[in-house]
N, CA, C and O atoms as a GROMACS GRO file, in nm:
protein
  552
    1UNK      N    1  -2.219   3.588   3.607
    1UNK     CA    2  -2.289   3.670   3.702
    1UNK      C    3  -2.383   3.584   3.784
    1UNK      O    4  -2.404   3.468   3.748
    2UNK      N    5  -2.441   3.634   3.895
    2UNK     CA    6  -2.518   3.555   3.977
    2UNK      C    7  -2.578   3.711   4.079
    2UNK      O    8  -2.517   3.810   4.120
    3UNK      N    9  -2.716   3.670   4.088
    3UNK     CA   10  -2.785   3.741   4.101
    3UNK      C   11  -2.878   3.724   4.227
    3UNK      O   12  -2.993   3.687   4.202
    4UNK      N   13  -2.850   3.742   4.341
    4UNK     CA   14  -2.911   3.770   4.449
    4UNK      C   15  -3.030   3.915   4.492
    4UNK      O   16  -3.001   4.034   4.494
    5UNK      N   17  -3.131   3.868   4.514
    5UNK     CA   18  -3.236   3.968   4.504
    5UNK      C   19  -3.299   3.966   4.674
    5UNK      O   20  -3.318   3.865   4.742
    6UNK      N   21  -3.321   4.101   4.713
    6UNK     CA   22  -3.362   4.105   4.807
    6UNK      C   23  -3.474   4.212   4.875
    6UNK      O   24  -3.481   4.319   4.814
    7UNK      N   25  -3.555   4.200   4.982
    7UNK     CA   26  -3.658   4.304   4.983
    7UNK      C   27  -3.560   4.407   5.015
    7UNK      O   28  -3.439   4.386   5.023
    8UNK      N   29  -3.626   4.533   5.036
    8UNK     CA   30  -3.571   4.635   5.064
    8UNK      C   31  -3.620   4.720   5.203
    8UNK      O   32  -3.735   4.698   5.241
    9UNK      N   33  -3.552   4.797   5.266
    9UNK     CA   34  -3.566   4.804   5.429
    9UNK      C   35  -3.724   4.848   5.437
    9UNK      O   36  -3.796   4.814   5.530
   10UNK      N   37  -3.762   4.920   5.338
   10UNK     CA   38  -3.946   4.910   5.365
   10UNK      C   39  -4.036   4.846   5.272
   10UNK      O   40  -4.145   4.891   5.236
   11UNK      N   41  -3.984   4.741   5.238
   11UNK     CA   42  -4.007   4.624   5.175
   11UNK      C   43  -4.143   4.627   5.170
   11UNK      O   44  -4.206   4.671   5.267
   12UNK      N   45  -4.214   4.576   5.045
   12UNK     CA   46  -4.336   4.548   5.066
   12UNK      C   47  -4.315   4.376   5.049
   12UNK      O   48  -4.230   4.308   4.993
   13UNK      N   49  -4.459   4.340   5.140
   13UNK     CA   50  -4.374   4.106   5.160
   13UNK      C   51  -4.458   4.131   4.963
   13UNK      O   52  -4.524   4.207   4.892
   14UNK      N   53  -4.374   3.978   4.968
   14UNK     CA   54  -4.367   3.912   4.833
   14UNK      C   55  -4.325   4.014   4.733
   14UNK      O   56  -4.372   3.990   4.622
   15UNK      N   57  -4.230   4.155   4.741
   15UNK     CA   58  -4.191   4.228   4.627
   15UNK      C   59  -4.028   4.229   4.655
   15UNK      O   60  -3.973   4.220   4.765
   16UNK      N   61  -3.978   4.239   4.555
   16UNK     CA   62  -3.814   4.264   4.540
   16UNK      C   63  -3.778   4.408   4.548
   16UNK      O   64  -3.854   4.486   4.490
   17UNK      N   65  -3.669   4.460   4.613
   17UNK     CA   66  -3.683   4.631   4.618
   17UNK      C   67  -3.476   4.637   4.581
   17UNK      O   68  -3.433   4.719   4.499
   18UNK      N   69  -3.384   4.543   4.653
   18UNK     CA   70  -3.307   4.562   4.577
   18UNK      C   71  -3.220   4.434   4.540
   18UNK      O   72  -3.208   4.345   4.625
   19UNK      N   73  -3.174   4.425   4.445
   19UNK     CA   74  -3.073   4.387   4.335
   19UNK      C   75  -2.881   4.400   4.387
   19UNK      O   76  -2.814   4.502   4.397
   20UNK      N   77  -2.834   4.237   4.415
   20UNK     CA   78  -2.698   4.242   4.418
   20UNK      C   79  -2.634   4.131   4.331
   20UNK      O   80  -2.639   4.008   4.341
   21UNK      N   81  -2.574   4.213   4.242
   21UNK     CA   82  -2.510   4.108   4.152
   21UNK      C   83  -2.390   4.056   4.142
   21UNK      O   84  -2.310   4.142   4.104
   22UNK      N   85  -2.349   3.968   4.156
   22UNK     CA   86  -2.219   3.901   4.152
   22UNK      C   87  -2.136   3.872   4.030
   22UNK      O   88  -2.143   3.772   3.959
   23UNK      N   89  -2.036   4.000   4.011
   23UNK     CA   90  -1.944   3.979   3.903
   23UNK      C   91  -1.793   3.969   3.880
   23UNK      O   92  -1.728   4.043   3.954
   24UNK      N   93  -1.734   3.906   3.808
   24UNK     CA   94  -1.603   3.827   3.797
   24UNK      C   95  -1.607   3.865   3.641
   24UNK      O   96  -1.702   3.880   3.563
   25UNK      N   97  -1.446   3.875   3.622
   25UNK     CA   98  -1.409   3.850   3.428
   25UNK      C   99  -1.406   3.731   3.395
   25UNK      O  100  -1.361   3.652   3.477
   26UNK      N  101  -1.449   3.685   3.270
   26UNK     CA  102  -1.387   3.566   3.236
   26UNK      C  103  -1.271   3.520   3.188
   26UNK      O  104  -1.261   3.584   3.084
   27UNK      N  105  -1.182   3.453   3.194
   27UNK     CA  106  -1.031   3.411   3.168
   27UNK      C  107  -1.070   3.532   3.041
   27UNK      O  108  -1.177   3.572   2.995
   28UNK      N  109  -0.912   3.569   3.010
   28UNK     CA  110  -0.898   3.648   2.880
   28UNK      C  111  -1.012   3.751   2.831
   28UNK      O  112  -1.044   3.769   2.714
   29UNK      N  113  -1.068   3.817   2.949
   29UNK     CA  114  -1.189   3.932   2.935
   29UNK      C  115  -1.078   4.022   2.974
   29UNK      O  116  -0.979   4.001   3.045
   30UNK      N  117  -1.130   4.158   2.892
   30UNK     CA  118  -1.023   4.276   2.939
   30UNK      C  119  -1.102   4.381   3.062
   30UNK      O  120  -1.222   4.392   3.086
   31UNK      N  121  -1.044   4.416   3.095
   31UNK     CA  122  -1.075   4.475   3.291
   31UNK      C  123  -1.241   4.601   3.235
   31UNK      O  124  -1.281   4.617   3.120
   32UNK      N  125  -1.264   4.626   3.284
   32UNK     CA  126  -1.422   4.670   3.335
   32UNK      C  127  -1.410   4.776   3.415
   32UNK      O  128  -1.413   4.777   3.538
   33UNK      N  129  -1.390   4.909   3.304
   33UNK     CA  130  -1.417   5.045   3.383
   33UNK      C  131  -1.571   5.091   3.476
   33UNK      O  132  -1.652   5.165   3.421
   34UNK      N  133  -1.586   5.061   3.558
   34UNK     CA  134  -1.744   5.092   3.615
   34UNK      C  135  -1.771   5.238   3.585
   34UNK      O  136  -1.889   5.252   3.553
   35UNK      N  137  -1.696   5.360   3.583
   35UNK     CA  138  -1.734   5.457   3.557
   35UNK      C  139  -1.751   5.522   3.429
   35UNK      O  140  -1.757   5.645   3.420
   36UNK      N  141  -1.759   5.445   3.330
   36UNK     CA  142  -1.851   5.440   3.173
   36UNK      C  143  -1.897   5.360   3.173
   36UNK      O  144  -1.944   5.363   3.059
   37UNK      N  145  -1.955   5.210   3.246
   37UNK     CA  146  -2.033   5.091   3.231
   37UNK      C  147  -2.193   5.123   3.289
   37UNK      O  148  -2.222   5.165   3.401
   38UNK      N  149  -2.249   5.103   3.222
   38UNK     CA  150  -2.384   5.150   3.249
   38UNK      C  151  -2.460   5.048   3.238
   38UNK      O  152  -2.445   4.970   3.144
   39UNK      N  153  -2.595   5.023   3.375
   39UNK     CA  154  -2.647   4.868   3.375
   39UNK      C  155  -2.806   4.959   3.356
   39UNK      O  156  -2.855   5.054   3.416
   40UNK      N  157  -2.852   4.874   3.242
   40UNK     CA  158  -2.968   4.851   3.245
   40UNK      C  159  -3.093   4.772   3.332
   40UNK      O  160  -3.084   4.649   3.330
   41UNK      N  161  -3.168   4.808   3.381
   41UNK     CA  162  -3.309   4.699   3.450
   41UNK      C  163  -3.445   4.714   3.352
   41UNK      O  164  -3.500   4.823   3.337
   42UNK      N  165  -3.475   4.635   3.312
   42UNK     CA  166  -3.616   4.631   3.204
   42UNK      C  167  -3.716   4.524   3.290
   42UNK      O  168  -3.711   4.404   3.260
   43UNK      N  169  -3.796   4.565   3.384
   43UNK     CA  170  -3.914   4.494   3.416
   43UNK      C  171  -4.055   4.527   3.366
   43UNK      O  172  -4.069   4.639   3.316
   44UNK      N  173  -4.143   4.461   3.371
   44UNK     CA  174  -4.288   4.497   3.369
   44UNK      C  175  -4.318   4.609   3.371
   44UNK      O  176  -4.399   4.648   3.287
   45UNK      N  177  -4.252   4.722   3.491
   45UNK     CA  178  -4.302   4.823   3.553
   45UNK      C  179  -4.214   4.915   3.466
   45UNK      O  180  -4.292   4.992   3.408
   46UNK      N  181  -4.117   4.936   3.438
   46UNK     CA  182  -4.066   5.008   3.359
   46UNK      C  183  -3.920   4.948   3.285
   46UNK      O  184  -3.888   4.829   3.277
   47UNK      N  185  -3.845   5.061   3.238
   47UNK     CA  186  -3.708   5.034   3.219
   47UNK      C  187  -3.650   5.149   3.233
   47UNK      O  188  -3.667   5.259   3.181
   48UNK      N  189  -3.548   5.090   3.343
   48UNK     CA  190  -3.465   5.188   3.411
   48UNK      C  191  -3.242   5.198   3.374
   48UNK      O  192  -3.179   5.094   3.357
   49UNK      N  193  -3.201   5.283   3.373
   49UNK     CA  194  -3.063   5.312   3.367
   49UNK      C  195  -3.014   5.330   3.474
   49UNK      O  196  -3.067   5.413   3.548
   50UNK      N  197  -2.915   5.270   3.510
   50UNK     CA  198  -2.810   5.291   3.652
   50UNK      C  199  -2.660   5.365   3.595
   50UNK      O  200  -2.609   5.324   3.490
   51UNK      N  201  -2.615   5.448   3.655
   51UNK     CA  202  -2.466   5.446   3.675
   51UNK      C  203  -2.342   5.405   3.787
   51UNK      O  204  -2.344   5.394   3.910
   52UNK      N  205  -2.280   5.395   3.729
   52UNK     CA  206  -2.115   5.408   3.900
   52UNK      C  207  -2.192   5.492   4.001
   52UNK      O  208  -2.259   5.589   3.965
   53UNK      N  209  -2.185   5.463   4.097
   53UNK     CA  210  -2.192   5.595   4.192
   53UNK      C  211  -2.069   5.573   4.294
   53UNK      O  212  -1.990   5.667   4.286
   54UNK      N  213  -2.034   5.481   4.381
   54UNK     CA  214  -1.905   5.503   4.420
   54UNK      C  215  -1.858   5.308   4.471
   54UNK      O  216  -1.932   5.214   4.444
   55UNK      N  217  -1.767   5.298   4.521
   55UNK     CA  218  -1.720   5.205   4.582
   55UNK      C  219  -1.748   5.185   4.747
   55UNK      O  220  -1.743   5.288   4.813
   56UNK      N  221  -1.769   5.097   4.798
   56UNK     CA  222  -1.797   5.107   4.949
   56UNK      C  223  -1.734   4.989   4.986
   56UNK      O  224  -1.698   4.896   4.914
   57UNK      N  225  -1.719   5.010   5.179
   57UNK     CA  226  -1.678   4.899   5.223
   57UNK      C  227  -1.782   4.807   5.289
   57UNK      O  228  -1.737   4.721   5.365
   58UNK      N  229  -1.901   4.813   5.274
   58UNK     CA  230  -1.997   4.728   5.291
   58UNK      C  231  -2.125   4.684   5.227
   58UNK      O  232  -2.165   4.762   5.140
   59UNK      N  233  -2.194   4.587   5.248
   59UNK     CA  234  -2.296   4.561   5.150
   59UNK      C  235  -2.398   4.628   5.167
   59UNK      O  236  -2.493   4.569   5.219
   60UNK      N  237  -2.409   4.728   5.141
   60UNK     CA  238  -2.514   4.864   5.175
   60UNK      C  239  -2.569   4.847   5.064
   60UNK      O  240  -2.494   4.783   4.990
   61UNK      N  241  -2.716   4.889   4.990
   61UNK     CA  242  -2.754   4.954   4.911
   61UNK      C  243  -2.770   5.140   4.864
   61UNK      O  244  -2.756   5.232   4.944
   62UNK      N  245  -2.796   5.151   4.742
   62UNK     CA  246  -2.809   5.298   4.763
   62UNK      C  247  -2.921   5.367   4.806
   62UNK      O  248  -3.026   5.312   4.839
   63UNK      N  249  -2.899   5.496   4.807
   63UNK     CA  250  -3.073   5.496   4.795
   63UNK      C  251  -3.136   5.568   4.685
   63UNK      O  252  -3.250   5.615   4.680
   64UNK      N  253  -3.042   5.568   4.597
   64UNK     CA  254  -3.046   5.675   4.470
   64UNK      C  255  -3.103   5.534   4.357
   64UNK      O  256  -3.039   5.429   4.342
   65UNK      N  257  -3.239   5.568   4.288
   65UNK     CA  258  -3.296   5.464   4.199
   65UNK      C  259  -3.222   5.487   4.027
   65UNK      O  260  -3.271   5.433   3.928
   66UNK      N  261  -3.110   5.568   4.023
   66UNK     CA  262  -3.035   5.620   3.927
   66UNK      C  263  -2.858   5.570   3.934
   66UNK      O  264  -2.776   5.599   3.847
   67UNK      N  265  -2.833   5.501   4.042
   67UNK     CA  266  -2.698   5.484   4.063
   67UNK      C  267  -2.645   5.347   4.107
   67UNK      O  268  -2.729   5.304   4.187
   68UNK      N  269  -2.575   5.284   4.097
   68UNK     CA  270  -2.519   5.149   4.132
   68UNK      C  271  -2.415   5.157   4.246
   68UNK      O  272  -2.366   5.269   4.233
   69UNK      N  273  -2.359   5.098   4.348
   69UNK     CA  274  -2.266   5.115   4.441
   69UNK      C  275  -2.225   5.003   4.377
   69UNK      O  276  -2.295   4.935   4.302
   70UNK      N  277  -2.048   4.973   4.425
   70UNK     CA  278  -1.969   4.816   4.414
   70UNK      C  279  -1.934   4.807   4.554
   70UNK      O  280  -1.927   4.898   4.636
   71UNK      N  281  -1.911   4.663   4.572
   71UNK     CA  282  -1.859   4.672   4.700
   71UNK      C  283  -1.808   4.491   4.644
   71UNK      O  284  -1.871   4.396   4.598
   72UNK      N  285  -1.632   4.520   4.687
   72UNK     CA  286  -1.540   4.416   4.584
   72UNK      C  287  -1.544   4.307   4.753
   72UNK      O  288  -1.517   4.345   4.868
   73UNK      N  289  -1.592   4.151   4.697
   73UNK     CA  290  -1.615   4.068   4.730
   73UNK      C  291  -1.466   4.051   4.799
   73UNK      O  292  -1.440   4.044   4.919
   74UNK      N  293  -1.386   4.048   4.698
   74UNK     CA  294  -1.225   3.979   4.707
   74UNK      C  295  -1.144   4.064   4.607
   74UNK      O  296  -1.188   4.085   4.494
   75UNK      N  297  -1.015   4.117   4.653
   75UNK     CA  298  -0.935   4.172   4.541
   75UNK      C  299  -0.836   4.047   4.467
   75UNK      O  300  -0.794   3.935   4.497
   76UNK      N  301  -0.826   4.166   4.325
   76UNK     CA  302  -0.657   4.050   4.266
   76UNK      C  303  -0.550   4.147   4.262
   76UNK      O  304  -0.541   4.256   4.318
   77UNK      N  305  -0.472   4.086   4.185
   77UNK     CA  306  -0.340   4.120   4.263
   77UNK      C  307  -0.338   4.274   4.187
   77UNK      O  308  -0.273   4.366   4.237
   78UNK      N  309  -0.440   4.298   4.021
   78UNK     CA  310  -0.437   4.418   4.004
   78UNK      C  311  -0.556   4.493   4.044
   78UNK      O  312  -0.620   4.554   3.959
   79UNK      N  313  -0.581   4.494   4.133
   79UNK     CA  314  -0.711   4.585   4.165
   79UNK      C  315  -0.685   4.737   4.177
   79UNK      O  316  -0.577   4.776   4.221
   80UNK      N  317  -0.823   4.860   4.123
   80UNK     CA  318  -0.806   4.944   4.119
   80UNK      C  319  -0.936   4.996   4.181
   80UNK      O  320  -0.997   4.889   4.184
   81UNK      N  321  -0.983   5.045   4.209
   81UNK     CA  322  -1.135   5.090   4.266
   81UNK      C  323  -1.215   5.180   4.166
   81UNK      O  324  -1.166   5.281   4.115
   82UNK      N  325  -1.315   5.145   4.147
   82UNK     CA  326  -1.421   5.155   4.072
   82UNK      C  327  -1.375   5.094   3.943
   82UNK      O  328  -1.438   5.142   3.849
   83UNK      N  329  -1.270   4.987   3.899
   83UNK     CA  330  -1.265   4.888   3.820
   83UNK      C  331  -1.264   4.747   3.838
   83UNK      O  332  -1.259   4.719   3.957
   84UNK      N  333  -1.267   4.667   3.778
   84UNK     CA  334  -1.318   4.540   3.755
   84UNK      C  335  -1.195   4.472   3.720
   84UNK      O  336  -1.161   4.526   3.615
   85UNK      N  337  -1.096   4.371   3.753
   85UNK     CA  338  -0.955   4.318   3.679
   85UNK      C  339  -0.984   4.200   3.744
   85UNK      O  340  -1.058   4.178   3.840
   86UNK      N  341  -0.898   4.109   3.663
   86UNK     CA  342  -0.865   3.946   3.701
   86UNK      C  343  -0.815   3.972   3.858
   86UNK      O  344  -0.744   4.052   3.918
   87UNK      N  345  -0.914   3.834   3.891
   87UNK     CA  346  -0.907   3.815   4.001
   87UNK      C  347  -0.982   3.919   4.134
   87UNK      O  348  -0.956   3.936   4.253
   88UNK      N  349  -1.068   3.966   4.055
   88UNK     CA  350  -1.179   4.109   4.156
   88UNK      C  351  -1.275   4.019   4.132
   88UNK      O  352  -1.289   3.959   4.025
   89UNK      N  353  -1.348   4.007   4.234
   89UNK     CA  354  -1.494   3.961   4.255
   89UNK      C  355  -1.596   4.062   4.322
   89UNK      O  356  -1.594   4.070   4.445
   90UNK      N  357  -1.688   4.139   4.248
   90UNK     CA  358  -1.778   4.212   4.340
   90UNK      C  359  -1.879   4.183   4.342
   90UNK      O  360  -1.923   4.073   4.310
   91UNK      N  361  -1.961   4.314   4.399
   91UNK     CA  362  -2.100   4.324   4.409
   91UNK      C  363  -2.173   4.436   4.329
   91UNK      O  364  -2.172   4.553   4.368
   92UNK      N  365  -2.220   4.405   4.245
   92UNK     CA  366  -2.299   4.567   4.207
   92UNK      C  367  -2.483   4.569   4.296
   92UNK      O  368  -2.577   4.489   4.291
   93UNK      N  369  -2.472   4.651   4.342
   93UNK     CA  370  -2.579   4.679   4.438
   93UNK      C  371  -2.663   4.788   4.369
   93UNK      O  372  -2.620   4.895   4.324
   94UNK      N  373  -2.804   4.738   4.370
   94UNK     CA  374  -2.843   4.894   4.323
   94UNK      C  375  -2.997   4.871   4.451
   94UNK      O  376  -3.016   4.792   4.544
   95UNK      N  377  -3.090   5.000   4.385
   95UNK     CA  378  -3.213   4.963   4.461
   95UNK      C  379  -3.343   4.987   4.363
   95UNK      O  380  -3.360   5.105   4.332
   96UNK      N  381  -3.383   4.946   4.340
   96UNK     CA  382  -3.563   4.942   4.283
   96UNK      C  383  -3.673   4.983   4.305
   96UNK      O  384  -3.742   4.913   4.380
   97UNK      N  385  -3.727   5.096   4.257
   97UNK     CA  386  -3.834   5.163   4.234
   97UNK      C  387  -3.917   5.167   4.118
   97UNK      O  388  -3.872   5.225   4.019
   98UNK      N  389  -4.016   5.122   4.115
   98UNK     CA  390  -4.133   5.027   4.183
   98UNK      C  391  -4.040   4.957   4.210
   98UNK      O  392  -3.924   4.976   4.172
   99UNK      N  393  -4.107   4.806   4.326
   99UNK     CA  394  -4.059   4.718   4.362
   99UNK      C  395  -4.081   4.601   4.260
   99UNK      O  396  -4.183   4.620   4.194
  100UNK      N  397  -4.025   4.504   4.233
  100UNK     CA  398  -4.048   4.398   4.098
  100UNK      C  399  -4.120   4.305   4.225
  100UNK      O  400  -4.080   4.279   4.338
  101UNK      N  401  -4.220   4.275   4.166
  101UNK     CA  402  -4.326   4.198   4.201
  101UNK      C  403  -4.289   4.000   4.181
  101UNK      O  404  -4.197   3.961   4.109
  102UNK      N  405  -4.373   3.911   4.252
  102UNK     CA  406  -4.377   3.767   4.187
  102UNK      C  407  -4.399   3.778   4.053
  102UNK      O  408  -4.453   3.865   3.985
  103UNK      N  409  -4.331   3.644   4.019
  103UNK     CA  410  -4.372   3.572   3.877
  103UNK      C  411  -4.363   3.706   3.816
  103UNK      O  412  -4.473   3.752   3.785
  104UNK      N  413  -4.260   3.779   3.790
  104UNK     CA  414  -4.238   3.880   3.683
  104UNK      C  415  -4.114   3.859   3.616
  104UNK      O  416  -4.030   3.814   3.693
  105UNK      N  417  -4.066   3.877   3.481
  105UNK     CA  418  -3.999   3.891   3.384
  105UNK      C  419  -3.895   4.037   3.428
  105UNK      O  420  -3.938   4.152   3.434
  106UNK      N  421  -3.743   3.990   3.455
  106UNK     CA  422  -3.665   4.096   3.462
  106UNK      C  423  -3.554   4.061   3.342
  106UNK      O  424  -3.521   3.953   3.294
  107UNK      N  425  -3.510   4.196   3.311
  107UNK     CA  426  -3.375   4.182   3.198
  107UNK      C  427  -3.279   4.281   3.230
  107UNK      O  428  -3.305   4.399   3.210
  108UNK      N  429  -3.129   4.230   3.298
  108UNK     CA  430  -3.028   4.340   3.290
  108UNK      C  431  -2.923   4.270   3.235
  108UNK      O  432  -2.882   4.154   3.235
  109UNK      N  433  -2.878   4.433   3.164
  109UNK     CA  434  -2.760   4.451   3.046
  109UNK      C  435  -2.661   4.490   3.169
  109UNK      O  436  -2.703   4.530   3.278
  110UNK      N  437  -2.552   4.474   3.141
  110UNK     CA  438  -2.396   4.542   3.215
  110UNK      C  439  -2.365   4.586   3.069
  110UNK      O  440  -2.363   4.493   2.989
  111UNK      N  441  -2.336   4.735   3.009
  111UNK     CA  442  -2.288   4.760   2.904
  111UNK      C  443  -2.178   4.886   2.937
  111UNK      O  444  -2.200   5.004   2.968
  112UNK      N  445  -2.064   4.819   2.918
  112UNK     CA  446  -1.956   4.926   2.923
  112UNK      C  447  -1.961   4.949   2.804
  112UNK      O  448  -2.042   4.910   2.720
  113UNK      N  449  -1.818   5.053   2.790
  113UNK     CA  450  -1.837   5.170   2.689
  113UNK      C  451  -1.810   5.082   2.551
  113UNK      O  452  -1.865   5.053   2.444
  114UNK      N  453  -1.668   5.057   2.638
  114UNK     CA  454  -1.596   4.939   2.480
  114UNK      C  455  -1.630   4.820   2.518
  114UNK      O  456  -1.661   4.782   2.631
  115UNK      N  457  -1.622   4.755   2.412
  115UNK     CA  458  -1.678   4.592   2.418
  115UNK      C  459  -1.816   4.543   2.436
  115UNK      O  460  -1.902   4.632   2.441
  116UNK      N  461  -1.864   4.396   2.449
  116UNK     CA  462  -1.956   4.354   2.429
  116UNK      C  463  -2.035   4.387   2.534
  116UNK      O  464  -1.973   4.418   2.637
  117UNK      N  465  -2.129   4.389   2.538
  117UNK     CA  466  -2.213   4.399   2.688
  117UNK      C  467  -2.281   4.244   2.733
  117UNK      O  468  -2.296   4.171   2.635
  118UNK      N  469  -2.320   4.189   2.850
  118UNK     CA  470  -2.362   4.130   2.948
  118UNK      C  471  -2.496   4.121   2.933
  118UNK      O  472  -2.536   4.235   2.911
  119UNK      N  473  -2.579   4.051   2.934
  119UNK     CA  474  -2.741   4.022   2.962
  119UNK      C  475  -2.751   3.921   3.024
  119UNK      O  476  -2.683   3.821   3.002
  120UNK      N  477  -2.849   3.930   3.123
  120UNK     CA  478  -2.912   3.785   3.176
  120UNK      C  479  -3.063   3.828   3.247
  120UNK      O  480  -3.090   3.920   3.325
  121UNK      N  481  -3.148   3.724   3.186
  121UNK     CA  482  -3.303   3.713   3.172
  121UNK      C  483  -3.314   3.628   3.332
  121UNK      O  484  -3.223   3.563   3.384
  122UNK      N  485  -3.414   3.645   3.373
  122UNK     CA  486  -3.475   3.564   3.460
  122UNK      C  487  -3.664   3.589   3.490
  122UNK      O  488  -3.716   3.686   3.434
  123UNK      N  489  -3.730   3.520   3.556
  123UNK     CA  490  -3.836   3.548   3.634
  123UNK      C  491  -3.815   3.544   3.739
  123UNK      O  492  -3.729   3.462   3.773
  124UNK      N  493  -3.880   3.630   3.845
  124UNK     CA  494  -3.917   3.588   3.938
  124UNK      C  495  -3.969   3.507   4.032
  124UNK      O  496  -4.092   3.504   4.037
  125UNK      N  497  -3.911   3.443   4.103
  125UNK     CA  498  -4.034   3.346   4.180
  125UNK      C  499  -4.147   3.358   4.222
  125UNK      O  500  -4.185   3.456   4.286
  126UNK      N  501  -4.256   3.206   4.174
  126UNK     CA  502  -4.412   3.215   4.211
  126UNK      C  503  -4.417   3.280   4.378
  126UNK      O  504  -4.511   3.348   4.418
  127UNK      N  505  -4.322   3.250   4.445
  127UNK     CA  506  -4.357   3.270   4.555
  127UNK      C  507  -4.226   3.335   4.627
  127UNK      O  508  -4.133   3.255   4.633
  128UNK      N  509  -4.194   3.490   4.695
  128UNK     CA  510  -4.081   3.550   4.767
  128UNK      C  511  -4.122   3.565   4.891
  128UNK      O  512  -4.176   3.668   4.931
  129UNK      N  513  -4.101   3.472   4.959
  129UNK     CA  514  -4.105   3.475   5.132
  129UNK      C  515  -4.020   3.496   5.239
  129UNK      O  516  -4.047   3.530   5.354
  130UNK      N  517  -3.878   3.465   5.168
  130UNK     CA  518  -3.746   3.482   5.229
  130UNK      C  519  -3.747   3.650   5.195
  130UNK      O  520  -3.816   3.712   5.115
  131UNK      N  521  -3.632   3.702   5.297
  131UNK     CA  522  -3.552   3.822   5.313
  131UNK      C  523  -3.464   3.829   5.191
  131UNK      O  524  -3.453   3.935   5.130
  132UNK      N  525  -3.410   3.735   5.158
  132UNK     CA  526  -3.291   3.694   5.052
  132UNK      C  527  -3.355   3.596   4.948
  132UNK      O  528  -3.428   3.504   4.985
  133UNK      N  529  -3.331   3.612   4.845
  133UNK     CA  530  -3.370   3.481   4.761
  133UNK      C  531  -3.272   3.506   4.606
  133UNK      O  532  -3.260   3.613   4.545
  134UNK      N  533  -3.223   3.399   4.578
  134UNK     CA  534  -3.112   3.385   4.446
  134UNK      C  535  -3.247   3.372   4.364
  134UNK      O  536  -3.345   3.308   4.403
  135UNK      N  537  -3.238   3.447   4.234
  135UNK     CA  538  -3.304   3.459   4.137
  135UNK      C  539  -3.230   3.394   4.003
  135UNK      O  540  -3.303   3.334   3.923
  136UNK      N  541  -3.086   3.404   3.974
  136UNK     CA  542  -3.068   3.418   3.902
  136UNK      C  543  -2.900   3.332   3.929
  136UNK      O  544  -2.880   3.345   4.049
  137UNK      N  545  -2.767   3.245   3.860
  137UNK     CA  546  -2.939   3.140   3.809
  137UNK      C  547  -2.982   3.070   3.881
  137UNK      O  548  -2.940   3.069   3.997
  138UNK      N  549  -3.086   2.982   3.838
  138UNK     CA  550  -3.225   2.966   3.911
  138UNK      C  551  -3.181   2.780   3.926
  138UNK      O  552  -3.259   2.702   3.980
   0.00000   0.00000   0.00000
């Protein structure tokens, strides 16, 4: 995964408002129903649950602080929409309420129904001045 963080259209400066994550299977991972996969966000400010909400053809965010959009980077040769298979590269997009602040501690899970689930830790940067900034990894 790889984790691109960005303000959000009424952004407050130096806060993060939404979250796009970059996900792929790994060789011999089995495909990734999004509509039982449920992503966790655990910051400072709270801890929050996302679901599927739909597929799109652009890098939009939502505006629902309860729902995740995908929007597939690149298809493979088995692609299905609102799933995940060899050779799919997406985006899971969500948006953030509160906004995650500098120098803060974030934790999201990707946990589908069956199988193992996904975590990856990061902080925030001392300093968010850019529109865009990769958080994760760092």
């Amino acid at each position: 995964m790889n984790v691109v963080a960005s303000d959000a259209i009424d952004a407050t400066p130096h806060k993060v408002g939404d979250l796009r994550i970059l996900v792929r299977l790994l060789a011999g991972s089995a495909g990734l129903n999004f509509n039982n996969t449920v992503l966790t966000l655990d910051t400072p400010g709270g801890s929050y649950r996302y679901t599927y909400n739909e597929t799109i053809d652009t890098d939009r965010v939502s505006s629902s602080t309860s729902k995740y959009n995908i929007y597939y980077v690149q298809v493979g040769t088995m692609y299905q929409t609102g799933y995940l298979n060899h050779g799919d590269v997406a985006k899971i997009i969500l948006h953030i309420e509160p906004e995650i602040e500098e120098n803060q501690n974030v934790r999201i899970k990707l946990i589908p129904r069956v199988g193992q689930y996904t975590q990856i830790e990061f902080d925030t940067p001392d300093s968010m001045n850019q529109r865009m900034i990769s958080v994760w990894p760092s």
